[in-house]
C-alpha positions in Angstrom: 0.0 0.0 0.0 3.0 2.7 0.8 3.9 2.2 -2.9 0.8 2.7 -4.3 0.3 5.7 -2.3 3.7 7.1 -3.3 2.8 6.3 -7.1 -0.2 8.4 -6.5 1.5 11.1 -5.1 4.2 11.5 -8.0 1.4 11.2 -10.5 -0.4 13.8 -8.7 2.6 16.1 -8.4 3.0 16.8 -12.2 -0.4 15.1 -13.9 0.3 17.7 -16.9 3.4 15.9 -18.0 4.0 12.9 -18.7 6.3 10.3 -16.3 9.7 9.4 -17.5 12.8 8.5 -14.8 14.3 12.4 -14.6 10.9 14.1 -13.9 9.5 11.4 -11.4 13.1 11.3 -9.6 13.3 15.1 -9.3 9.5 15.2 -7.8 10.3 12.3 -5.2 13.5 13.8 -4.7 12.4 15.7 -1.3 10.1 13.1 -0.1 12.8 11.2 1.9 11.5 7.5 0.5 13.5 4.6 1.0 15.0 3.1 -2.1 12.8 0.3 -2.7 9.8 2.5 -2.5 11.0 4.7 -4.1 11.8 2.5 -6.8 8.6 0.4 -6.7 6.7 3.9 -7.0 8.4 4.7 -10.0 7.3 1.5 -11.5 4.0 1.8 -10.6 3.9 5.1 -12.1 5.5 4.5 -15.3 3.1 1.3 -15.9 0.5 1.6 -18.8 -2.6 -1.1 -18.7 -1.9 -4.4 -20.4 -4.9 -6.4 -22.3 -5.6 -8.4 -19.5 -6.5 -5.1 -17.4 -8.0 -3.3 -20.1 -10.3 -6.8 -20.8 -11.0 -6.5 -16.8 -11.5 -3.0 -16.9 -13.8 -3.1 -20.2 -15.8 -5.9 -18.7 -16.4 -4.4 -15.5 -17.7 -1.3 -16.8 -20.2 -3.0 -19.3 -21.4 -5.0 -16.2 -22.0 -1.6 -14.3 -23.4 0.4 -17.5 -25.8 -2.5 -18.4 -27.2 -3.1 -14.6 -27.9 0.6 -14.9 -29.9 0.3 -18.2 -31.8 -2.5 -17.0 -32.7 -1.2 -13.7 -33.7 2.5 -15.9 -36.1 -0.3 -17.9 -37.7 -1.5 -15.3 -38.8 1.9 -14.2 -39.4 3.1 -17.5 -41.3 -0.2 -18.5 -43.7 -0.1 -15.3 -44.3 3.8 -15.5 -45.0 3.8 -19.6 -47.5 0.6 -19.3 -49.2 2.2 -15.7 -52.7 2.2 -17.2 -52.3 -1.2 -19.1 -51.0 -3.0 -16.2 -52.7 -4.8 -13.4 -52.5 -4.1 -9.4 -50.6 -7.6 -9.7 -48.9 -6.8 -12.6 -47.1 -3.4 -11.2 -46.0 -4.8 -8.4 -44.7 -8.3 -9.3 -42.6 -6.5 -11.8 -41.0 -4.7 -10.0 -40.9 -7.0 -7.0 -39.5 -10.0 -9.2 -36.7 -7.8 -10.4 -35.9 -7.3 -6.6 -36.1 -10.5 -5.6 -33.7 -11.7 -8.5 -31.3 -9.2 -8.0 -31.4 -10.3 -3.7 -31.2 -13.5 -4.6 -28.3 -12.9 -7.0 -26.8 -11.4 -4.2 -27.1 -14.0 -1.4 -26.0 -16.9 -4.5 -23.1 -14.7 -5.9 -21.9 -13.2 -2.9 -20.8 -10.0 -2.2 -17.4 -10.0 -2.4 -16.9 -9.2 -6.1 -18.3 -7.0 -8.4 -21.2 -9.1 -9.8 -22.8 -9.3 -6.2 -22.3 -5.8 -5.1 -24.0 -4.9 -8.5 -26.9 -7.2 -7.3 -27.2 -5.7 -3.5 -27.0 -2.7 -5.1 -29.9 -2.8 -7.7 -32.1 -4.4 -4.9 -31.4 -1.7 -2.8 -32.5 0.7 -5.4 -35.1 -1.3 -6.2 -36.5 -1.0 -2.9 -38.0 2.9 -3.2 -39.6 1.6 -6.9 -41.4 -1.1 -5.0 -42.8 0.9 -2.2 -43.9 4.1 -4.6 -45.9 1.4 -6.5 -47.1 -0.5 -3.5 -48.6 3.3 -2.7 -49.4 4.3 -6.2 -51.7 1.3 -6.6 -53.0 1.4 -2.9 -53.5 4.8 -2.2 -52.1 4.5 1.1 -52.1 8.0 1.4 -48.3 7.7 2.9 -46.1 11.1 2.7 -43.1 11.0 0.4 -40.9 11.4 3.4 -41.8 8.5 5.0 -41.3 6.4 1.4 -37.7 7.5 1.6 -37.4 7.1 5.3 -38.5 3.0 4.5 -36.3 3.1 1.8 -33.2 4.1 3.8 -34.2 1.7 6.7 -35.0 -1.0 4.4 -31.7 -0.3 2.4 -29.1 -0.2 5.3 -29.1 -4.5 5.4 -28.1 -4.5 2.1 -24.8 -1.3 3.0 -23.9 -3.2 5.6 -23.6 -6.2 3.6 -22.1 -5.6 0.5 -19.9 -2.5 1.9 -19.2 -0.5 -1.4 -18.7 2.8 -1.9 -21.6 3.6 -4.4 -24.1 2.0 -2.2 -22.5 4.0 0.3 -23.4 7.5 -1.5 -26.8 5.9 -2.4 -27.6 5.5 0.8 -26.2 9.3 1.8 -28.7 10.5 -0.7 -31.6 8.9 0.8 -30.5 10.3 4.2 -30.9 13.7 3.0 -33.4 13.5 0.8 -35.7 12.2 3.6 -34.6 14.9 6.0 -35.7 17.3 3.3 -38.6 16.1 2.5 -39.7 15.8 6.1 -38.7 19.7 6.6 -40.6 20.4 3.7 -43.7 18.9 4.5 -44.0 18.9 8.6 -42.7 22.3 9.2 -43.7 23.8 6.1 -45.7 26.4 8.3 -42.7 27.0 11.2 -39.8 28.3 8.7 -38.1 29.1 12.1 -37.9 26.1 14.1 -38.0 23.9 11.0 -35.1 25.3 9.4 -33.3 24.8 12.7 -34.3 20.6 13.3 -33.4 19.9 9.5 -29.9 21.5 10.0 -29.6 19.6 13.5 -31.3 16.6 12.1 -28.8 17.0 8.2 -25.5 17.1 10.9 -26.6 14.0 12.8 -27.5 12.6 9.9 -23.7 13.2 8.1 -22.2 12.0 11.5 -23.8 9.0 11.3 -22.6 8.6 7.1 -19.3 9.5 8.9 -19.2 6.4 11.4 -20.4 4.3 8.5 -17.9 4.8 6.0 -15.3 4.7 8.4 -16.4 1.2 9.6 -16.9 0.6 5.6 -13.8 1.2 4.5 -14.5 3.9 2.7 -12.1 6.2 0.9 -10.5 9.3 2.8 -12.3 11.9 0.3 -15.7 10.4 1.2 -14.8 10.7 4.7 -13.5 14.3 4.6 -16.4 15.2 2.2 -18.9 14.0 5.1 -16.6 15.7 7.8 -17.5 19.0 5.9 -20.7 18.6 5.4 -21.8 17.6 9.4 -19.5 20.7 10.1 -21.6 23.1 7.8 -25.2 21.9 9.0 -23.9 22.4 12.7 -23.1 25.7 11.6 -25.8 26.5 10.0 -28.1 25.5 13.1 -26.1 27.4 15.0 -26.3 30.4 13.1 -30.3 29.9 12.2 -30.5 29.2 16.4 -29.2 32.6 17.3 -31.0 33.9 14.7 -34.5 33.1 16.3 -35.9 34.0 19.2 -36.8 30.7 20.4 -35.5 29.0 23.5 -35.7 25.6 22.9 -34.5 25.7 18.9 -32.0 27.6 20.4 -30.7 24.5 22.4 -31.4 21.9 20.0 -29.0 23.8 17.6 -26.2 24.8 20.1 -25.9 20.7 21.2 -26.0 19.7 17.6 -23.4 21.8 16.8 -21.2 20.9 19.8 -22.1 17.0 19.3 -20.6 17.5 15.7 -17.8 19.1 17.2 -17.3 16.3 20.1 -18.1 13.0 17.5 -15.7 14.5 14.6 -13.0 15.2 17.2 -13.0 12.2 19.2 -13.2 9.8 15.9 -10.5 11.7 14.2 -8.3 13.5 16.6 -5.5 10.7 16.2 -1.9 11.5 15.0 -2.0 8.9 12.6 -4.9 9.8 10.6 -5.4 13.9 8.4 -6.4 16.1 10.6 -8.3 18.2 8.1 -11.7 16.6 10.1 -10.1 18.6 13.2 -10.5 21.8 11.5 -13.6 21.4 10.5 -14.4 20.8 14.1 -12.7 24.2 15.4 -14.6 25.9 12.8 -18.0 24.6 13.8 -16.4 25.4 17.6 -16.1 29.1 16.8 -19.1 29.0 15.1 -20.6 27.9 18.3 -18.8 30.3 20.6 -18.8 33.4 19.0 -22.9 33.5 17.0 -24.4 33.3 20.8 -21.9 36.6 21.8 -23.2 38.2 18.8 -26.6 37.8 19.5 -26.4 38.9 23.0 -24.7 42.1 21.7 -27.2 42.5 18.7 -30.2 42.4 21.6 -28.2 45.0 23.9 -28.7 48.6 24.2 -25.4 50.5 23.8 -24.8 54.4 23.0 -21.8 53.8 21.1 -21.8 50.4 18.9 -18.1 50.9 17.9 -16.3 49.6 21.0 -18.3 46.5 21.1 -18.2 46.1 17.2 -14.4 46.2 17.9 -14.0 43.6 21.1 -16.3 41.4 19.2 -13.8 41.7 16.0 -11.0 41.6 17.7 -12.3 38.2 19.7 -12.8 36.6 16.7 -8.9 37.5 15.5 -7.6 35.6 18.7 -9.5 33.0 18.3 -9.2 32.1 14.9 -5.4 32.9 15.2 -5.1 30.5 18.4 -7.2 27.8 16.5 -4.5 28.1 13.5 -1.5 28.1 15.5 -2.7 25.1 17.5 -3.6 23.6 14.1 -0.3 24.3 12.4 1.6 22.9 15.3 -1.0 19.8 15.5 0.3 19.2 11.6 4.1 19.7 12.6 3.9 17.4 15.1 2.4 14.6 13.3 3.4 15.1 10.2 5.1 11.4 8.6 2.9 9.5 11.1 1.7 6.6 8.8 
């Protein structure tokens, strides 16, 4: 793996040239690698696809492009013929399709691509089967509460097959029912809504966050989720001070500092990027300084420019002690594998 990863850097260094021994040797010339990985990196980087790999490569991506289409058929198949269909009809489509692709699965395995193709599609497949099941029922059933069955119902088969499409799938679903159940509960309490999605969007990421780390998934994904329960936590916190509500007020403030204590805790470790740790002290000032704000915004002063100017200046020590403490975290660590 350390060669791979020092391929990957060299080719990332200069990805607007192409490798040859002088260029790839005066890149990896300051990294301080030993000689076999540095040698081994070279190699990697200089290697161009055989057949073999392009076959694999080929093949694997027909297998991807053509579950796609067929799962896009089914839909399209069900939804076109809607009038000229039975009750029976709509739903044993659909649910036939799901039960071949989960049984697919189960047979197959999950360990190659074939069966995380199948766990996959029967995943999907699961929101098509419900919205019929309602379609043809009437059950009257909000659309928040189809994707909140869908991401229940679609979690077995994550937690199974543990690849990283299924695992952005599944993120998808997560916010889209948080959305959707913002949208249509608190369509008439902008305030306090806006403030549980926010809180309930950041609990939601941390949970992506503990998932794809238990997954396996890659550091980008990982970072990506970091960011985004960082941003929701802000954003409650903001939208919290914002309103004049006591209790949306608290449910944004813990939020925010539960996304700062979770993200912290699971990657405050010198071993691992601590880009999640400055996420974490931004959502921490975020926290700290919007309630100071507020307080000032609601006082009565003669003269707004001194405490204009504390508040300014508090934010420059803060964000100048989080950045040194940062910078010194990175120093420390730095070429901890």
């Amino acid at each position: 793996m350390g060669a791979w990863a020092a391929a990957y850097t060299v080719c990332m260094l200069h990805t607007s040239r192409p490798a040859n021994d002088d260029r790839l040797a005066a890149v990896s010339a300051g990294l301080d690698w030993p000689d076999p990985l540095h040698r081994r990196a070279i190699e990697l980087a200089e290697a161009s696809p055989d057949r073999e790999q392009w076959v694999r490569f080929l093949s694997r991506s027909a297998l991807a492009l053509g579950t796609v289409l067929v799962l896009a058929g089914i839909m399209d198949l069900t939804a076109f013929n809607w009038q000229d269909l039975g009750r029976f009809s709509r739903i044993l489509l659909t649910a036939g399709v799901f039960v071949a692709a989960g049984v697919a699965a189960v047979v197959r395995g999950v360990e190659d691509l074939p069966g995380k193709l199948a766990a996959t599609s029967a995943a999907f497949l699961i929101g098509p089967l419900i919205g019929v099941i309602g379609q043809t029922y009437q059950t009257g059933a909000d659309a928040w509460q189809l994707f909140a069955y869908w991401t229940v119902l679609a979690l077995p088969f994550l937690m199974a097959a543990r690849w990283m499409p299924l695992l952005v799938m599944w993120t998808v679903l997560v916010d889209i029912t948080i959305c959707t159940l913002h949208f249509q509960t608190y369509s008439g309490q902008v305030e306090s809504g806006f403030v549980y999605a926010a809180s309930a969007l950041t609990l939601g990421h941390l949970v992506v966050v503990a998932l794809s780390e238990w997954l396996g998934a890659a550091p980008w994904f990982q970072r990506v989720q970091a960011v985004g329960a960082g941003a929701f936590a802000i954003a409650a916190v903001i939208s919290s001070a914002l309103f004049d509500q006591a209790l949306v007020s608290l449910v944004g403030a813990a939020t925010a500092l539960l996304a700062v204590a979770v993200v912290q805790i699971r990657h405050f470790d010198p071993k691992r990027d601590p880009f999640a740790v400055a996420v974490s002290l931004g959502v921490a000032l975020f926290a700290l300084n919007t309630p100071v704000i507020r307080a000032l915004a609601e006082a009565d002063f003669d003269a707004w420019e001194l405490p204009l100017l504390g508040v300014g200046l508090l934010i420059l020590v803060e964000s100048g002690g989080a950045m040194a403490w940062l910078a010194g975290f990175i120093s420390r660590h730095r070429g901890v594998s």
